[in-house]
N, C-alpha and C positions, 0 to 999 in steps of 0.2 A: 118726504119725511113720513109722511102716512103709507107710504108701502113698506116704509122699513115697519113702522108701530106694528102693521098687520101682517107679517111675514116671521115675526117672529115667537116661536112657543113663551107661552106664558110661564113656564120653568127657568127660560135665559131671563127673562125681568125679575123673576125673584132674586135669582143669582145675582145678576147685575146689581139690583138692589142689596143686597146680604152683602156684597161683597164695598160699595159704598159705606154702609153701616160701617163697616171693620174697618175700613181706612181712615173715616172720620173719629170713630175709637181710637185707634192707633197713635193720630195725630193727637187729640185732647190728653193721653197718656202720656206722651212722650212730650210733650209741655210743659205739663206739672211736673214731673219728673226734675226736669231742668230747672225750671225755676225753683223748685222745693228744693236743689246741690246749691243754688244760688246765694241762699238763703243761710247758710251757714256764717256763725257771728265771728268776728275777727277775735281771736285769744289774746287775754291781755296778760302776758307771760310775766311781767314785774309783778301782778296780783298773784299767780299763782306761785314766782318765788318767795316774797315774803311769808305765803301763808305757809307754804313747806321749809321754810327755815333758813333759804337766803341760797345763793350760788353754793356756797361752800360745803350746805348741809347735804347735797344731792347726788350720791356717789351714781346713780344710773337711772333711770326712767322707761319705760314701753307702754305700751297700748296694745291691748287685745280686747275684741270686742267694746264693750261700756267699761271698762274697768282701765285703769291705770297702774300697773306696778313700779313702785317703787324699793329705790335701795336707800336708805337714809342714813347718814351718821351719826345722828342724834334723834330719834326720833320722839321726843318729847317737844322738840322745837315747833313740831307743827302746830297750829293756827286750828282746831279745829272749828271755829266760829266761822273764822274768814273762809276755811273749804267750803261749809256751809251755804254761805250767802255765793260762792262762785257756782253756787249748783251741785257740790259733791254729795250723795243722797246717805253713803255709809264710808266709813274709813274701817279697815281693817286692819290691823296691827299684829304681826306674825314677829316670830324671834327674827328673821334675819328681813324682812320685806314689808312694807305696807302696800296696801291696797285701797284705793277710792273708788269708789262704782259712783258711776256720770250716767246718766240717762243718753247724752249723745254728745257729739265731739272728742271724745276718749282722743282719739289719735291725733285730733287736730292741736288738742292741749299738751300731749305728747311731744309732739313734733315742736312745737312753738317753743315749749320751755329747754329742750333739747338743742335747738339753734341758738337761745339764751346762753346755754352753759357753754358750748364750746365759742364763746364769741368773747 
């Protein structure tokens, strides 16, 4: 073992070393990562139908980015108290679409209240 330590230039031990570092990075990265997707809260889609105006009111729904588009057929029907407390941070209200900006989950709220309507 000591002829390898002494046989070997002192630029391969940094490397060796440097390249340690970055695997040990790599892994602690790729950890959090995973458990930070983990972490994602279950959507509770009967709260976000009542506050949007019930099955019947929800002619179409998306997700891009933090935002949620909507197509509403009534759009007075909406709850904007209850958006509120589910975490919607602004509603936007255009002649033909509304819009909610979510800080995160946009698509997962999407998606959930989506399986809702056609069930």
């Amino acid at each position: 073992m000591n002829l390898l330590i002494s046989t070997l230039p002192i630029y391969l031990w940094v490397l060796i070393i440097i390249g340690a570092i970055v695997v040990v990075a790599l892994i602690f990265f790729l950890v959090l990562f995973l458990l930070r997707r983990k972490k994602s809260k279950k959507v509770d889609d009967s709260s976000w139908l009542l506050a949007l105006g019930g099955k019947d009111n929800i002619a179409s729904i998306s997700a891009i980015g933090s935002r949620i588009n909507l197509s509403l057929k009534d759009k007075e029907a909406i709850d904007r108290e209850k958006l509120k407390e589910l975490g919607v941070k602004s509603v936007l209200v255009m002649s033909n679409k509304v819009t909610l900006v979510v800080e995160s989950q946009a698509e997962n709220i999407a998606n959930s209240v989506n399986s809702s309507l056609n069930n």
